[in-house]
PyMOL Python script that loads the backbone (N, CA, C, O; Angstrom):
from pymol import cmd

cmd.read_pdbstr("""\
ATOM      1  N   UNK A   1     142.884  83.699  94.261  1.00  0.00           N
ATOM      2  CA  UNK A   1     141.767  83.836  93.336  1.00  0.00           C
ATOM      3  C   UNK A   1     142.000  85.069  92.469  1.00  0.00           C
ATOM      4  O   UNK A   1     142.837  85.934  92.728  1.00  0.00           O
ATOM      5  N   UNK A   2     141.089  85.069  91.296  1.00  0.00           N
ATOM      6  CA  UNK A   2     141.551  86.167  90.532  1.00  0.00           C
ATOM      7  C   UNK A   2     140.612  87.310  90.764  1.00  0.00           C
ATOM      8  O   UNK A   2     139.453  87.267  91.176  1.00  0.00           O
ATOM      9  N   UNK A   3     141.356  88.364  90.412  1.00  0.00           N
ATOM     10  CA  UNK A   3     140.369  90.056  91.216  1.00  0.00           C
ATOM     11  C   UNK A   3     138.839  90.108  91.172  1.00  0.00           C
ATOM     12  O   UNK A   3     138.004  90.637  91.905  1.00  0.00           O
ATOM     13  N   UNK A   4     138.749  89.198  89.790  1.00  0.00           N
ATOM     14  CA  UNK A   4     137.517  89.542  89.060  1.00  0.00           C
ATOM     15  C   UNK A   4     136.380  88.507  89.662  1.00  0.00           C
ATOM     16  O   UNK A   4     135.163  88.642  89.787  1.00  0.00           O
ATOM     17  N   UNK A   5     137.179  87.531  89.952  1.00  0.00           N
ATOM     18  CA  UNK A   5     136.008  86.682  90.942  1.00  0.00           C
ATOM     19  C   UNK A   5     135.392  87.245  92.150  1.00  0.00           C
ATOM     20  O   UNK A   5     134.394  86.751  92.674  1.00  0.00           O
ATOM     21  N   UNK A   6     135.884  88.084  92.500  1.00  0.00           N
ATOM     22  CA  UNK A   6     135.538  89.235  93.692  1.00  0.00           C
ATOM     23  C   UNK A   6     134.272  90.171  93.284  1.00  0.00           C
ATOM     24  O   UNK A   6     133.078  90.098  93.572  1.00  0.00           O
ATOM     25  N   UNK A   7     134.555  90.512  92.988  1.00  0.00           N
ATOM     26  CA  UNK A   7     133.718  91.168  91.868  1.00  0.00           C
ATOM     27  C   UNK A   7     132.277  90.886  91.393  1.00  0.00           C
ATOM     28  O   UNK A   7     131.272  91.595  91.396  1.00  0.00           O
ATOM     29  N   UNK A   8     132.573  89.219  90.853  1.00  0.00           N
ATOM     30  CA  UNK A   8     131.701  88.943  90.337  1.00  0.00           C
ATOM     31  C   UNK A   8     130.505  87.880  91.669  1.00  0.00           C
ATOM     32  O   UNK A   8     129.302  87.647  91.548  1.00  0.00           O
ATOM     33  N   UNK A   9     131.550  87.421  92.929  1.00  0.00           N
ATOM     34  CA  UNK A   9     130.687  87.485  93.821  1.00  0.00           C
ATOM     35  C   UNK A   9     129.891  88.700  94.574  1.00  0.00           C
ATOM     36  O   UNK A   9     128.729  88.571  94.959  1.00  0.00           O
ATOM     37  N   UNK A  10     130.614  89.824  94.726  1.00  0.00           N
ATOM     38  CA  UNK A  10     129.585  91.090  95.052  1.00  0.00           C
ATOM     39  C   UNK A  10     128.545  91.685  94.313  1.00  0.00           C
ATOM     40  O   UNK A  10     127.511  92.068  94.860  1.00  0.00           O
ATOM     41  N   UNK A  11     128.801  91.810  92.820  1.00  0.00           N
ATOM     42  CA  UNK A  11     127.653  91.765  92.369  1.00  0.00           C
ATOM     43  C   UNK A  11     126.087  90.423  92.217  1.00  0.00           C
ATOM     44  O   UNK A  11     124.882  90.583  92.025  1.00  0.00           O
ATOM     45  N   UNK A  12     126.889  89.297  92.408  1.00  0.00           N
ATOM     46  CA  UNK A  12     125.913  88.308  92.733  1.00  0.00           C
ATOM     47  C   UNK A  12     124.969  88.073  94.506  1.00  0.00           C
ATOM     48  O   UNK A  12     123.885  87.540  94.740  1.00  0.00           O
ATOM     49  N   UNK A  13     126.021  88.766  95.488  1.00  0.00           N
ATOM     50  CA  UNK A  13     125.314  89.321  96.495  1.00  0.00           C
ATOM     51  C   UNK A  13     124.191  90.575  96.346  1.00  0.00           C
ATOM     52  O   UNK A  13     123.008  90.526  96.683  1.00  0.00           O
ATOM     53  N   UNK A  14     124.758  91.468  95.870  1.00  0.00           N
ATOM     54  CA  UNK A  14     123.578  93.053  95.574  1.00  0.00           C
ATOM     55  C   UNK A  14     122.554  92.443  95.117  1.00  0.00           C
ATOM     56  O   UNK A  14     121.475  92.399  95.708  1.00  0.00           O
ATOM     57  N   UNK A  15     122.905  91.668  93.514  1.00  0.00           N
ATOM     58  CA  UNK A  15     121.638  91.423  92.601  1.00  0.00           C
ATOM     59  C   UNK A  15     120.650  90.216  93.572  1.00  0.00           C
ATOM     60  O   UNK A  15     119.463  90.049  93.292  1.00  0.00           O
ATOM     61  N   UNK A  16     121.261  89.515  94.605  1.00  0.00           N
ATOM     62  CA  UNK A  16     120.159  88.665  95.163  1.00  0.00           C
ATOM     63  C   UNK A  16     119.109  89.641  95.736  1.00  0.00           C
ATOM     64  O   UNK A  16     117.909  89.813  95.520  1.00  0.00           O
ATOM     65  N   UNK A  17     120.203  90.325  96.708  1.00  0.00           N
ATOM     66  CA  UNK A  17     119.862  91.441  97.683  1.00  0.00           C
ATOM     67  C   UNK A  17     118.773  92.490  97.344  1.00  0.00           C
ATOM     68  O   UNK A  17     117.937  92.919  98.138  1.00  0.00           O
ATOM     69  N   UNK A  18     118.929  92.878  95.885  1.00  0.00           N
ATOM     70  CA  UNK A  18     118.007  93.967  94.765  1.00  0.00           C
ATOM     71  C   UNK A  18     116.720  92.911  95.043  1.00  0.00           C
ATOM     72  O   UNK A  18     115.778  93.029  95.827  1.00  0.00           O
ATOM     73  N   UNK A  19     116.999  92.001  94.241  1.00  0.00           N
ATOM     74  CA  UNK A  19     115.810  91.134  94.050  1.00  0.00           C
ATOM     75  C   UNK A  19     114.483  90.310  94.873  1.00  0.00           C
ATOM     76  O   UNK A  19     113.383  89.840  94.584  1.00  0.00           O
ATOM     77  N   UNK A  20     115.511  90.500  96.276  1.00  0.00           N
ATOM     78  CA  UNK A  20     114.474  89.736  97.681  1.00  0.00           C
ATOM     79  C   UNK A  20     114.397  91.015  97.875  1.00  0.00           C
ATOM     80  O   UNK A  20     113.564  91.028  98.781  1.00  0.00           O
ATOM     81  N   UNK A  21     114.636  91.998  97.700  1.00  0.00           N
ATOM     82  CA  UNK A  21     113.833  93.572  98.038  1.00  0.00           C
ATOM     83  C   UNK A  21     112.800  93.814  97.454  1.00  0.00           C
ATOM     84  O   UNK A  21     111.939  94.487  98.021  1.00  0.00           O
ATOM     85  N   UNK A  22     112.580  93.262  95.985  1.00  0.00           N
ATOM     86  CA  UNK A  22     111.665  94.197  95.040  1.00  0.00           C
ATOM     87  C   UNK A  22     110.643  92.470  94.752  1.00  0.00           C
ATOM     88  O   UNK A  22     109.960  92.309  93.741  1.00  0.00           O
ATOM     89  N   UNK A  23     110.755  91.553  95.696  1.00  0.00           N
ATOM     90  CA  UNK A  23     109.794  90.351  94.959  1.00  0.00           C
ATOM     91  C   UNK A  23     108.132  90.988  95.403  1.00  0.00           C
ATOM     92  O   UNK A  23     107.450  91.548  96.262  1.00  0.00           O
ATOM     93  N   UNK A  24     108.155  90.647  94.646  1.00  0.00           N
ATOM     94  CA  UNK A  24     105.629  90.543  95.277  1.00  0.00           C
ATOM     95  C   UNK A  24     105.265  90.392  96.425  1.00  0.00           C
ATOM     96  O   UNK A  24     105.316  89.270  96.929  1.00  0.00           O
ATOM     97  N   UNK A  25     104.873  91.317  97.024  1.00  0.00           N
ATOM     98  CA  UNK A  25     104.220  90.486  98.524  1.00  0.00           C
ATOM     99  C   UNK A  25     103.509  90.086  97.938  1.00  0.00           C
ATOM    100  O   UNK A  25     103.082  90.600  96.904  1.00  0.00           O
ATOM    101  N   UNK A  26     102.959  88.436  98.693  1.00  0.00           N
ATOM    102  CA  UNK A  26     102.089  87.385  98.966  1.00  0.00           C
ATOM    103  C   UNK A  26     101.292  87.727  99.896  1.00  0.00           C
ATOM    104  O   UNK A  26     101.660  87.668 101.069  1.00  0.00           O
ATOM    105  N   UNK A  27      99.844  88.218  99.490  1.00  0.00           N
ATOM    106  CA  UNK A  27      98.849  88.008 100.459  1.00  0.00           C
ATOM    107  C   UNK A  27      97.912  86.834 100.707  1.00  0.00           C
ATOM    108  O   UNK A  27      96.984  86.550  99.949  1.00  0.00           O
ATOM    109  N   UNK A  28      98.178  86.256 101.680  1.00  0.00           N
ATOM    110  CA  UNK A  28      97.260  85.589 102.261  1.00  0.00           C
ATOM    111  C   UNK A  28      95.513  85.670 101.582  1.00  0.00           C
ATOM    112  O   UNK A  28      94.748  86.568 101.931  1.00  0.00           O
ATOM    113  N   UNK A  29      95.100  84.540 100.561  1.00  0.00           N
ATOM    114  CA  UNK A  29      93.810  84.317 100.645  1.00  0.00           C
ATOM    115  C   UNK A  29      92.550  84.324 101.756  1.00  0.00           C
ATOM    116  O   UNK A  29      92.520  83.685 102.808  1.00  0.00           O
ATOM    117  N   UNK A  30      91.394  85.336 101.164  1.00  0.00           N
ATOM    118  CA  UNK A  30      90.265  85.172 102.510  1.00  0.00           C
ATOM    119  C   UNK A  30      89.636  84.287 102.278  1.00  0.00           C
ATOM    120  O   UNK A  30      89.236  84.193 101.117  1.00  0.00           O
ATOM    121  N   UNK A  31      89.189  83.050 103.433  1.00  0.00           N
ATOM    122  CA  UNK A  31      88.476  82.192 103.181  1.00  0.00           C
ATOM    123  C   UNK A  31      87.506  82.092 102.851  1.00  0.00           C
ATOM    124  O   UNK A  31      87.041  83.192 103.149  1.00  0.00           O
ATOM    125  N   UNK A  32      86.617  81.465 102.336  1.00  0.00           N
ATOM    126  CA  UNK A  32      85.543  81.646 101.244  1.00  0.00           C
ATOM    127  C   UNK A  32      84.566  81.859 102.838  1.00  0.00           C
ATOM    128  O   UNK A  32      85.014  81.305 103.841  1.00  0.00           O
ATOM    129  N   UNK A  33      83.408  82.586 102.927  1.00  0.00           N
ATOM    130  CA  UNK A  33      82.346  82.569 103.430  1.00  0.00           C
ATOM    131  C   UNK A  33      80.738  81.950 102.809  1.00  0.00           C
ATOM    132  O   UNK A  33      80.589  82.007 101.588  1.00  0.00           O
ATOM    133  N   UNK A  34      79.922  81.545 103.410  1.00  0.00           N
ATOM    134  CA  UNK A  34      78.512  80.581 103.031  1.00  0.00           C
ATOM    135  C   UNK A  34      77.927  81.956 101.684  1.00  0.00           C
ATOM    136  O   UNK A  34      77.329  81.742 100.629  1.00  0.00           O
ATOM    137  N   UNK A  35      78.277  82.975 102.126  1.00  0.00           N
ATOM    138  CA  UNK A  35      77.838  83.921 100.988  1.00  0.00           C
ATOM    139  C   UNK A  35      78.339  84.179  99.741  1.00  0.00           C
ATOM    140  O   UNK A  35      77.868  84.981  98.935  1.00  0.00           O
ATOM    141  N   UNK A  36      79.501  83.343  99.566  1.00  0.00           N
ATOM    142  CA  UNK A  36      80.533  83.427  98.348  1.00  0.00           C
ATOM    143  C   UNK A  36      79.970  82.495  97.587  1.00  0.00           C
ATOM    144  O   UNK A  36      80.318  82.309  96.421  1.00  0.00           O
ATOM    145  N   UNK A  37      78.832  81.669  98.318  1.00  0.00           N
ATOM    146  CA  UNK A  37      78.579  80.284  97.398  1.00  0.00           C
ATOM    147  C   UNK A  37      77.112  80.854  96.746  1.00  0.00           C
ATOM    148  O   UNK A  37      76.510  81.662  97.454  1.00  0.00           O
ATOM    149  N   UNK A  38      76.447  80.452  95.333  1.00  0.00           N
ATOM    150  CA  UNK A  38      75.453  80.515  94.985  1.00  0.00           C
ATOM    151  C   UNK A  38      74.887  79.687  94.401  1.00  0.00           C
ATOM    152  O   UNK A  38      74.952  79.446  93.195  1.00  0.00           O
ATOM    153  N   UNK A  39      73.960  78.906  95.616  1.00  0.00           N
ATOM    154  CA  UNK A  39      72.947  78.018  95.060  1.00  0.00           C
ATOM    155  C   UNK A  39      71.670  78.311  94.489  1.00  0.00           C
ATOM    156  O   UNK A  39      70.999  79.244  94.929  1.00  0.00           O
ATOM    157  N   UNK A  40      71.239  77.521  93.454  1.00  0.00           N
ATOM    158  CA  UNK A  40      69.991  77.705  92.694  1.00  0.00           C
ATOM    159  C   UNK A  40      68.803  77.142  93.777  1.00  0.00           C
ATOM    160  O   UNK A  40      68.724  75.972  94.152  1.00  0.00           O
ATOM    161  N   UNK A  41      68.103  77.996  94.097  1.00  0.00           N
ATOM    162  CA  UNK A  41      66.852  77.663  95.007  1.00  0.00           C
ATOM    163  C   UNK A  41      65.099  77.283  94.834  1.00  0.00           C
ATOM    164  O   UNK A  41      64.898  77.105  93.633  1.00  0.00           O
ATOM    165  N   UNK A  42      64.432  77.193  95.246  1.00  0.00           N
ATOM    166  CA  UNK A  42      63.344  76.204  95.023  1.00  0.00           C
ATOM    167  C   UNK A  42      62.331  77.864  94.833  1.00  0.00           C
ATOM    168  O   UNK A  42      62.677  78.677  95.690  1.00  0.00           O
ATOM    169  N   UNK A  43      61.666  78.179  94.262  1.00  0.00           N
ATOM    170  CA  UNK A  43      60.278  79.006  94.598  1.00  0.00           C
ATOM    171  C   UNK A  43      59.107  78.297  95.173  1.00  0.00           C
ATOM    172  O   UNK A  43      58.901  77.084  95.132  1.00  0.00           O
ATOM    173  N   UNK A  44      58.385  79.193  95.700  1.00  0.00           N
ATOM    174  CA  UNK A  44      57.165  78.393  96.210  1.00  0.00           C
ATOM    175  C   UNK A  44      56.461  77.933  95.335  1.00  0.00           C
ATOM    176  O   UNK A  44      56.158  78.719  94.437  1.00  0.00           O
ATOM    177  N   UNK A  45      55.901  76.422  95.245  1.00  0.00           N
ATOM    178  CA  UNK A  45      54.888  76.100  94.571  1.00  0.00           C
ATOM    179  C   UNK A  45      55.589  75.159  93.318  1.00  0.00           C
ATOM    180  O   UNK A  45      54.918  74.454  92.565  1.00  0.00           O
ATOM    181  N   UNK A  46      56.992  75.291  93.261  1.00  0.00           N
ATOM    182  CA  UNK A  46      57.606  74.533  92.655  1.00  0.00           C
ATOM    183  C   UNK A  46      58.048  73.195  93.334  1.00  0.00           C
ATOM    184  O   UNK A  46      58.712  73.186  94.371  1.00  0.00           O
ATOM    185  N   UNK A  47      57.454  71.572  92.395  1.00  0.00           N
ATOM    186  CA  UNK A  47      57.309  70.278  92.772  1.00  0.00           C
ATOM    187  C   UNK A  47      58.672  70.272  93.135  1.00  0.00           C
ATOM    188  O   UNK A  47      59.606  70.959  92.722  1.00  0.00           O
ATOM    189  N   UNK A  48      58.634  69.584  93.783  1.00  0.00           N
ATOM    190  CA  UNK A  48      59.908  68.749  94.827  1.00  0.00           C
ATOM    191  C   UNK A  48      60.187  67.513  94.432  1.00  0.00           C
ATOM    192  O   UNK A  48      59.253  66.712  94.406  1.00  0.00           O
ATOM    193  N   UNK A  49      61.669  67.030  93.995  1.00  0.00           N
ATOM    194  CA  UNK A  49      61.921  65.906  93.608  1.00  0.00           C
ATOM    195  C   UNK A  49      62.502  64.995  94.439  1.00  0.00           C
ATOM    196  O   UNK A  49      63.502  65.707  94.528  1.00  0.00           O
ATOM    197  N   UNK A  50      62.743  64.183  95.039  1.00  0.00           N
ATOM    198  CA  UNK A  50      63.513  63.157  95.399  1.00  0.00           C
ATOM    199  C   UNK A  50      64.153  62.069  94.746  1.00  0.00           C
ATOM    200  O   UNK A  50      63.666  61.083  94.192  1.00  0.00           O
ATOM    201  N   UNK A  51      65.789  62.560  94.973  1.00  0.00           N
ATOM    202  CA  UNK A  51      66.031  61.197  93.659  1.00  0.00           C
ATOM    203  C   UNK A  51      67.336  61.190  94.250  1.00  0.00           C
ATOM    204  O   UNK A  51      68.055  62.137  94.567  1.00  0.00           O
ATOM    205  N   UNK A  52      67.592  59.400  94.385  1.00  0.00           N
ATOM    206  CA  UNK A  52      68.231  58.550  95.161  1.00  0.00           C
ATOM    207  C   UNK A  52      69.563  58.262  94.426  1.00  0.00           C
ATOM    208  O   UNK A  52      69.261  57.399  93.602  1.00  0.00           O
ATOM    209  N   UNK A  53      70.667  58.495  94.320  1.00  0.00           N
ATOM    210  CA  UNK A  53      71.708  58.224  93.834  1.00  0.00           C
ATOM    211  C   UNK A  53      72.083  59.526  92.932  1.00  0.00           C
ATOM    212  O   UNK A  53      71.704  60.643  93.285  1.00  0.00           O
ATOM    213  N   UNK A  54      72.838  59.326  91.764  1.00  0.00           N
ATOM    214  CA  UNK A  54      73.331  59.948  90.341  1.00  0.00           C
ATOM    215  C   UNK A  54      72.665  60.062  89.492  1.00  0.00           C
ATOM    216  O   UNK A  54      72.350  59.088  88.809  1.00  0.00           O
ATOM    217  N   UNK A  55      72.196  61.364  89.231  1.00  0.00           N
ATOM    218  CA  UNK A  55      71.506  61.215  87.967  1.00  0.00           C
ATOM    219  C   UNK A  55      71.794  62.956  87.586  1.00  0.00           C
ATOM    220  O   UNK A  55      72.437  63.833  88.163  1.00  0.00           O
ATOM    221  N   UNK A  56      70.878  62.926  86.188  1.00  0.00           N
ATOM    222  CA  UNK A  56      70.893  64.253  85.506  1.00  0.00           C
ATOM    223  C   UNK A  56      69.564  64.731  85.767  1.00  0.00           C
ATOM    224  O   UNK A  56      68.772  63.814  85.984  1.00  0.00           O
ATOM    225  N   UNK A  57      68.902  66.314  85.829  1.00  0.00           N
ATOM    226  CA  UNK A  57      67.995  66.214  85.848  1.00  0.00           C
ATOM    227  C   UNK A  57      68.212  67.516  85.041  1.00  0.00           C
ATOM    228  O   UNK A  57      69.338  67.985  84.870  1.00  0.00           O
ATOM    229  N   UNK A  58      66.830  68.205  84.444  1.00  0.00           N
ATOM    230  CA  UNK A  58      66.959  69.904  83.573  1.00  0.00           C
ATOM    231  C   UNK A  58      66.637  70.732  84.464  1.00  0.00           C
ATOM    232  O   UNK A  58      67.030  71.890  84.319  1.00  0.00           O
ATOM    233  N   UNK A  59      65.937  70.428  85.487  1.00  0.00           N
ATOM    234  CA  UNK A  59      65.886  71.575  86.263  1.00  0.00           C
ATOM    235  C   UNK A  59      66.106  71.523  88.016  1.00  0.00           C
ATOM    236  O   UNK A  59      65.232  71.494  88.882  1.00  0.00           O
ATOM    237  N   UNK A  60      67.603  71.525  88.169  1.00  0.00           N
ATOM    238  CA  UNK A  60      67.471  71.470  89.479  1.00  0.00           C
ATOM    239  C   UNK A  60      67.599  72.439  90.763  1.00  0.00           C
ATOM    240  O   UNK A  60      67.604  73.632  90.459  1.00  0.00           O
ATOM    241  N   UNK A  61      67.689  72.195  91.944  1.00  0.00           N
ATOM    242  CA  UNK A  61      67.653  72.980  92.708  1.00  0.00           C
ATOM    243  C   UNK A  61      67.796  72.772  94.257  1.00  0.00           C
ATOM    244  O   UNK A  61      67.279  71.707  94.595  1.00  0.00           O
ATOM    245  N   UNK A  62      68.264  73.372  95.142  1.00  0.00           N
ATOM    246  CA  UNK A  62      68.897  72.867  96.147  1.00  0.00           C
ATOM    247  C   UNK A  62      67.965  73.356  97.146  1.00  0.00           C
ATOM    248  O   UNK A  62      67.794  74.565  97.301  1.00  0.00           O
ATOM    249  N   UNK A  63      67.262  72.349  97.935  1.00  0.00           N
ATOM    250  CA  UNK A  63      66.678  72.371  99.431  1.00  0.00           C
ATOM    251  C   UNK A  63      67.250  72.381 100.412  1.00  0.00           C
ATOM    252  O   UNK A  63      66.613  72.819 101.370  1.00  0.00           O
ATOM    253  N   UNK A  64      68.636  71.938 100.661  1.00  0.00           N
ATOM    254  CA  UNK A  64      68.891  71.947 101.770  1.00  0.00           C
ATOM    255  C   UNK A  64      70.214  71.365 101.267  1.00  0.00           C
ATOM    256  O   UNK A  64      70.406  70.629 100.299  1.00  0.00           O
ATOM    257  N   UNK A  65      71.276  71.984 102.355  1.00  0.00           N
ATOM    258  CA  UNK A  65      72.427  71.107 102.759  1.00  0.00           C
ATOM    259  C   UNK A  65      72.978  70.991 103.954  1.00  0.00           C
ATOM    260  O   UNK A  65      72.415  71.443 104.952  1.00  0.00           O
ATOM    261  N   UNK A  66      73.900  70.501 103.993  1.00  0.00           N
ATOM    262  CA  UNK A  66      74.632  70.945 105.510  1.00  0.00           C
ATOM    263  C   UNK A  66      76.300  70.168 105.630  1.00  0.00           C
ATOM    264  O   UNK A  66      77.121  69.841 104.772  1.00  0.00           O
ATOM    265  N   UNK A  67      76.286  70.112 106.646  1.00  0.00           N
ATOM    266  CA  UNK A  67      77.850  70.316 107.558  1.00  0.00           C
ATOM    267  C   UNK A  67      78.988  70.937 106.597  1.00  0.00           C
ATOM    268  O   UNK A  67      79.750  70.409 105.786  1.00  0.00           O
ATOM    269  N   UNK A  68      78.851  71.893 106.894  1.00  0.00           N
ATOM    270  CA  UNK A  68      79.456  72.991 106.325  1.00  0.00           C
ATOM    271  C   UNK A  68      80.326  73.482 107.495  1.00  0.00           C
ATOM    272  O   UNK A  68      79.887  73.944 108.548  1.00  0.00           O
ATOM    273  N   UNK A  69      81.938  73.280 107.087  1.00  0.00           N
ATOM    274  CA  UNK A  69      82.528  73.279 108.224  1.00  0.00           C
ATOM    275  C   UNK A  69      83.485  74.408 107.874  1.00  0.00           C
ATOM    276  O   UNK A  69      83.843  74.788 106.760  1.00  0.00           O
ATOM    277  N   UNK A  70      83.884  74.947 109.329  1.00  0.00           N
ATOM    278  CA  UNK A  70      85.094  76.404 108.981  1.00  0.00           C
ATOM    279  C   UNK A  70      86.155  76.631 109.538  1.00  0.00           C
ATOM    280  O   UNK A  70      86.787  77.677 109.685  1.00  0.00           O
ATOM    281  N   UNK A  71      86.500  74.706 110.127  1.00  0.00           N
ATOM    282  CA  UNK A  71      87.344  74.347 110.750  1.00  0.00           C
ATOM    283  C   UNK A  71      88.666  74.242 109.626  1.00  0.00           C
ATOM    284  O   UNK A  71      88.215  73.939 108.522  1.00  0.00           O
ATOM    285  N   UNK A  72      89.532  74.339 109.615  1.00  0.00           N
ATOM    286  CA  UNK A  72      91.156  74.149 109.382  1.00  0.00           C
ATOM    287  C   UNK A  72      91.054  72.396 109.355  1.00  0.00           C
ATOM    288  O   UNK A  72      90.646  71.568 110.170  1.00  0.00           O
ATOM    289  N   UNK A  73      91.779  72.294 107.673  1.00  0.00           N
ATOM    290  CA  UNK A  73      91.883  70.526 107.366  1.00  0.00           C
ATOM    291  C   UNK A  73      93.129  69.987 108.330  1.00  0.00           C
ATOM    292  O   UNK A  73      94.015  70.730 108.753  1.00  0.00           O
ATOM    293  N   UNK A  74      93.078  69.206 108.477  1.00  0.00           N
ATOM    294  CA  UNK A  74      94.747  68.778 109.373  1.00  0.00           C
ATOM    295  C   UNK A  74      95.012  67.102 108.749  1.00  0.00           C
ATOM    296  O   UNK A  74      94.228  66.155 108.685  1.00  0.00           O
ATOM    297  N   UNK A  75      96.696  67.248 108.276  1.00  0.00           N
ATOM    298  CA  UNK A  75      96.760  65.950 107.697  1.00  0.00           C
ATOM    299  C   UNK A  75      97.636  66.003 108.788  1.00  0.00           C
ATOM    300  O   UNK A  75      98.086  66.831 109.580  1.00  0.00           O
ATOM    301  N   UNK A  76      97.757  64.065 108.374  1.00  0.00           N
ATOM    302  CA  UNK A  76      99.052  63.946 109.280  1.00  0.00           C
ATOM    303  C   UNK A  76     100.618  63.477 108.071  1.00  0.00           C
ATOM    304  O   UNK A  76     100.521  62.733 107.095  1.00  0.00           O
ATOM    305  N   UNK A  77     101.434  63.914 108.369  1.00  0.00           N
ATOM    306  CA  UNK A  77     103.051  63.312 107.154  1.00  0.00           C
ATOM    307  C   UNK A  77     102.872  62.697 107.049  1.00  0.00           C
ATOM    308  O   UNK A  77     102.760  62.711 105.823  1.00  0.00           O
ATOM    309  N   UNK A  78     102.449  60.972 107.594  1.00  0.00           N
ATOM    310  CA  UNK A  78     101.873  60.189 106.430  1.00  0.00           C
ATOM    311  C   UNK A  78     102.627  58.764 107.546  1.00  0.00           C
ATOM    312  O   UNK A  78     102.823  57.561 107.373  1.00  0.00           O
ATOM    313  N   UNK A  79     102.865  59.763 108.710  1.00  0.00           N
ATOM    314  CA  UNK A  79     103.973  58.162 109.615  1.00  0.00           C
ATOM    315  C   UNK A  79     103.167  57.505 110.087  1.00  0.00           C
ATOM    316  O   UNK A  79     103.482  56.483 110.696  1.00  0.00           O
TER     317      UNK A  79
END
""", "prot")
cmd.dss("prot")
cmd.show_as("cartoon", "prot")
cmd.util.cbc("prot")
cmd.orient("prot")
């Protein structure tokens, strides 16, 4: 081989070497908590709607929800 191919593999070792030294740590996202969320809520004395399916409304507002889970999704590969 010729000298310079030597060469030009050691500097292609360092410069990987430089580069997985100096990348970004990746931190890990915190999972959202029930307090990260902000729902629009009812005041007292304000009518209560019930309405069955899809629709639009101008003023809405959330009574209640639930199963709100903080379990880990699990797929399976797909066999």
């Amino acid at each position: 081989m010729d000298p310079y191919t030597w060469v030009y593999i050691i500097l292609l070792v360092v410069s990987t070497a430089i580069s997985y030294a100096n990348r970004p740590k990746i931190e890990q996202p915190k999972a959202a908590a029930f307090e990260d969320f902000q729902f629009p809520q009812c005041e007292e004395g304000t009518a209560q709607e019930v309405i069955f399916g899809d629709c639009w409304t101008q003023s809405w507002m959330v009574l209640g929800l639930g199963n709100y889970r903080t379990s880990k999704i699990k797929t399976s590969s797909g066999k």
